[in-house]
C-alpha positions in Angstrom: 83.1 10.5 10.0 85.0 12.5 7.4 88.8 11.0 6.8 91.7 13.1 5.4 93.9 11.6 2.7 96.2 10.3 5.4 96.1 9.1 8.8 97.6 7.5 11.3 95.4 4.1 12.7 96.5 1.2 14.9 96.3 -1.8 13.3 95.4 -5.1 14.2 96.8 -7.7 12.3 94.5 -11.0 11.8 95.9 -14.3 10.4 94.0 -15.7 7.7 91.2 -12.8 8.1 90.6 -10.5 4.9 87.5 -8.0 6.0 86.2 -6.0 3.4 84.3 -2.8 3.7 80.1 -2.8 4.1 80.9 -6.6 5.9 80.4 -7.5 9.4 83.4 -9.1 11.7 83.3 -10.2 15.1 86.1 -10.6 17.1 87.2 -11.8 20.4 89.4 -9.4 22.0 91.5 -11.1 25.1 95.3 -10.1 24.2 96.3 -6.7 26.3 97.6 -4.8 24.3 94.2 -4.8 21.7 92.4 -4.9 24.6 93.7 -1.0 25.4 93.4 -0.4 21.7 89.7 -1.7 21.3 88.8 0.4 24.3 90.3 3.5 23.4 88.4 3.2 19.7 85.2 2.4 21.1 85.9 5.6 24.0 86.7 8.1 20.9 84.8 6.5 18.0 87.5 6.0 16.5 88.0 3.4 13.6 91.2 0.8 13.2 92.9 -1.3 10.6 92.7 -5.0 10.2 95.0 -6.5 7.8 96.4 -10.0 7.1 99.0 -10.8 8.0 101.2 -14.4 7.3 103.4 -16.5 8.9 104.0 -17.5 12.2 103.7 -14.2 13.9 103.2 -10.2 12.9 106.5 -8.6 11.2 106.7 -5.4 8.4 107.1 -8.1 6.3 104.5 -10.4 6.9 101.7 -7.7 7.5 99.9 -7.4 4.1 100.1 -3.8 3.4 96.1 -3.3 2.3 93.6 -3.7 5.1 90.2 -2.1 6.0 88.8 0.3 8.1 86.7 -1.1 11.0 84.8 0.6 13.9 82.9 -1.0 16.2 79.1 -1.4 16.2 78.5 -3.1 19.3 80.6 -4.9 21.9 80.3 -7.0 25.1 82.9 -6.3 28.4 82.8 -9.7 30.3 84.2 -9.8 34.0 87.9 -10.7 33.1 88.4 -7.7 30.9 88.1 -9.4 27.5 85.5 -8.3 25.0 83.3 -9.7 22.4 82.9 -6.9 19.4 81.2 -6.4 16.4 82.6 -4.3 14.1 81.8 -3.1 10.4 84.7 -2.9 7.6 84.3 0.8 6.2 86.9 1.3 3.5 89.9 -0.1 2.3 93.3 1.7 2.9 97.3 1.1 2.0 99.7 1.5 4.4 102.7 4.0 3.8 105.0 3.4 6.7 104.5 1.6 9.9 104.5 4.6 13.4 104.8 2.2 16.2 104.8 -1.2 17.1 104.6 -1.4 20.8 102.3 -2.2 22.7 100.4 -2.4 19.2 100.6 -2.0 15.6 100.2 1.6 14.3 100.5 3.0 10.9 100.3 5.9 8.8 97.7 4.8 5.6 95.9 6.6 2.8 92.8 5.4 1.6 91.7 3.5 -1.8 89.5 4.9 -4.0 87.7 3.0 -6.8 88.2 3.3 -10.5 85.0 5.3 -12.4 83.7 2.7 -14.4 80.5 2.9 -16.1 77.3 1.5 -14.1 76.0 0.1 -17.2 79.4 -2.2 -17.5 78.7 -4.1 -13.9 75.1 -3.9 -14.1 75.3 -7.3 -16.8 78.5 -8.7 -14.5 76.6 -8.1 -10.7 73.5 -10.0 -12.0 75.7 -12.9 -13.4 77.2 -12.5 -9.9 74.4 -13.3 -7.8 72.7 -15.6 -10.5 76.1 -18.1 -9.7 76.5 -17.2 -6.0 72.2 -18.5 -5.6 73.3 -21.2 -7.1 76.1 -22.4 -5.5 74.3 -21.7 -2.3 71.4 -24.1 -3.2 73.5 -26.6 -4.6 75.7 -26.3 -1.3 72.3 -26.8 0.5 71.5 -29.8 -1.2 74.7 -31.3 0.0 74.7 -30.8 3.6 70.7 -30.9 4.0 70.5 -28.0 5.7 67.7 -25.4 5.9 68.0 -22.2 3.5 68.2 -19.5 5.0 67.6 -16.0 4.3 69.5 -14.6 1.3 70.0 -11.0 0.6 72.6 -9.8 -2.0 73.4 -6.0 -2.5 71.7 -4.8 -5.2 75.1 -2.6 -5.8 78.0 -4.1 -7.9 80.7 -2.8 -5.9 78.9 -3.6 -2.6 78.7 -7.0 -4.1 82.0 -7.3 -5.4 83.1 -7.4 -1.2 80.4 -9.4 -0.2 80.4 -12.4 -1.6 84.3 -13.1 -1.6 84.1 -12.4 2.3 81.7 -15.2 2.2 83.2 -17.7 0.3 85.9 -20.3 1.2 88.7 -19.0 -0.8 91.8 -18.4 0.2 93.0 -15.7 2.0 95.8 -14.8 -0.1 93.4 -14.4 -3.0 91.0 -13.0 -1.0 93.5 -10.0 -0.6 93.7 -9.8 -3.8 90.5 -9.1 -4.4 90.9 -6.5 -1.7 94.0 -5.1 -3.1 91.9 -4.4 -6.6 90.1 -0.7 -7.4 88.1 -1.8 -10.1 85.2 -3.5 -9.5 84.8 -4.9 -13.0 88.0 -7.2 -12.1 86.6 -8.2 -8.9 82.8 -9.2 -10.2 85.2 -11.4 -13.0 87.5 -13.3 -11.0 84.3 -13.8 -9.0 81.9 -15.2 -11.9 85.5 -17.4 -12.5 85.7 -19.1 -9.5 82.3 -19.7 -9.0 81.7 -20.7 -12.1 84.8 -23.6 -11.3 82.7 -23.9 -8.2 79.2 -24.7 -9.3 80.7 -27.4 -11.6 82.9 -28.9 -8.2 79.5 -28.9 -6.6 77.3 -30.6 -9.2 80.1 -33.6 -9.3 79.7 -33.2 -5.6 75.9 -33.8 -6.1 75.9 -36.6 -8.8 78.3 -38.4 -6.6 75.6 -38.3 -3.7 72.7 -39.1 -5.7 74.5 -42.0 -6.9 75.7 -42.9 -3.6 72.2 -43.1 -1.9 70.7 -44.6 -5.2 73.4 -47.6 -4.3 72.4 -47.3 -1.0 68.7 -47.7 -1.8 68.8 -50.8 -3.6 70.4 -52.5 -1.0 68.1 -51.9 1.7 65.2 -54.6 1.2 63.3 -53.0 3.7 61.8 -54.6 6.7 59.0 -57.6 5.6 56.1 -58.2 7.7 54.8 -61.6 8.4 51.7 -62.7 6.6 
């Protein structure tokens, strides 16, 4: 789908949920009002905006005023009328002024574009990227004794630039700020940054463990067995 400059979407605010585009969300769809909305965009094809929003419950001011576009990919109508949905973030908008806000959230946006920036700029930064993001995950792995799993990274900055903060545990305010960004060169930064304070938080993490079950070790004498 081609978009125009401007449109008008309805929005459905999310607290403590930053989507950004190229990631999957799913979402459980049980309130009314998004149940008519969800039904209506899966009917035309039509995408909406999911934004956070903070605070005890959705106002002009509390709705953060840069969300993403989503359509759904695939959904589920169970008996009662909710839905479970799958949708994909497409791209990033800011919103101008609000339409409605009965039954839902509607509002006029205009989409984000990135800054140009050379390739050869976030080629060095993407692969310092995923170097630290592996290596948090393994290290994370190590922790919790869990299985790896399969990773795969985009092999595009930008793409990777949304990616991995949708991923991490950050917080969602500076998650939007992330989102709020056009140049991916400040995005892949902040990222190396925090992951970099991260990594470090983790090998403590690690050291502490190894210690622990090294202290652990030399107190078990084991079981004898009679001569």
């Amino acid at each position: 789908m081609a978009y125009s400059e401007r449109i008008d979407v309805p929005l459905f605010p999310l607290p403590n949920v930053v989507l950004f585009p190229g990631v999957a969300l799913p979402l459980h769809i049980f309130e009314e009002r998004y149940k008519s909305m969800i039904n209506a965009c899966i009917d035309d094809d039509a995408p909406f905006g999911v934004v956070l929003f903070r605070g005890e419950r959705e106002t002009v001011s509390s709705i953060r005023k840069v969300g993403v576009l989503a359509r759904v990919s695939d959904f589920d109508r169970l008996d009662d009328g909710r839905m479970n949905i799958l949708t994909q973030g497409e791209v990033r908008f800011r919103i101008l002024k609000f339409t409605s806000r009965a039954p839902a959230w509607r509002a006029e946006v205009e989409l984000l574009e990135e800054e140009p920036e050379p390739d050869s700029a976030l080629a060095l930064l993407a692969s310092e990227l995923g170097e630290l993001y592996l290596k948090a995950y393994q290290t994370s792995l190590e922790l919790t004794g869990e299985q790896p799993g399969r990773v795969d990274l985009p092999t595009s900055a930008t793409e990777l630039s949304f990616a991995v903060p949708y991923v991490l545990d950050m917080e969602a305010e500076r998650k939007q700020a992330l989102l709020e960004s056009t140049s991916t060169r400040d995005r892949l930064r902040k990222l190396i940054d925090y992951l970099r304070e991260a990594n470090e938080r983790l090998s403590d993490q690690v050291r502490q463990k190894r210690v622990a079950d090294t202290a652990r070790g030399n107190g078990d004498l084991g079981h004898p067995q009679a001569p």
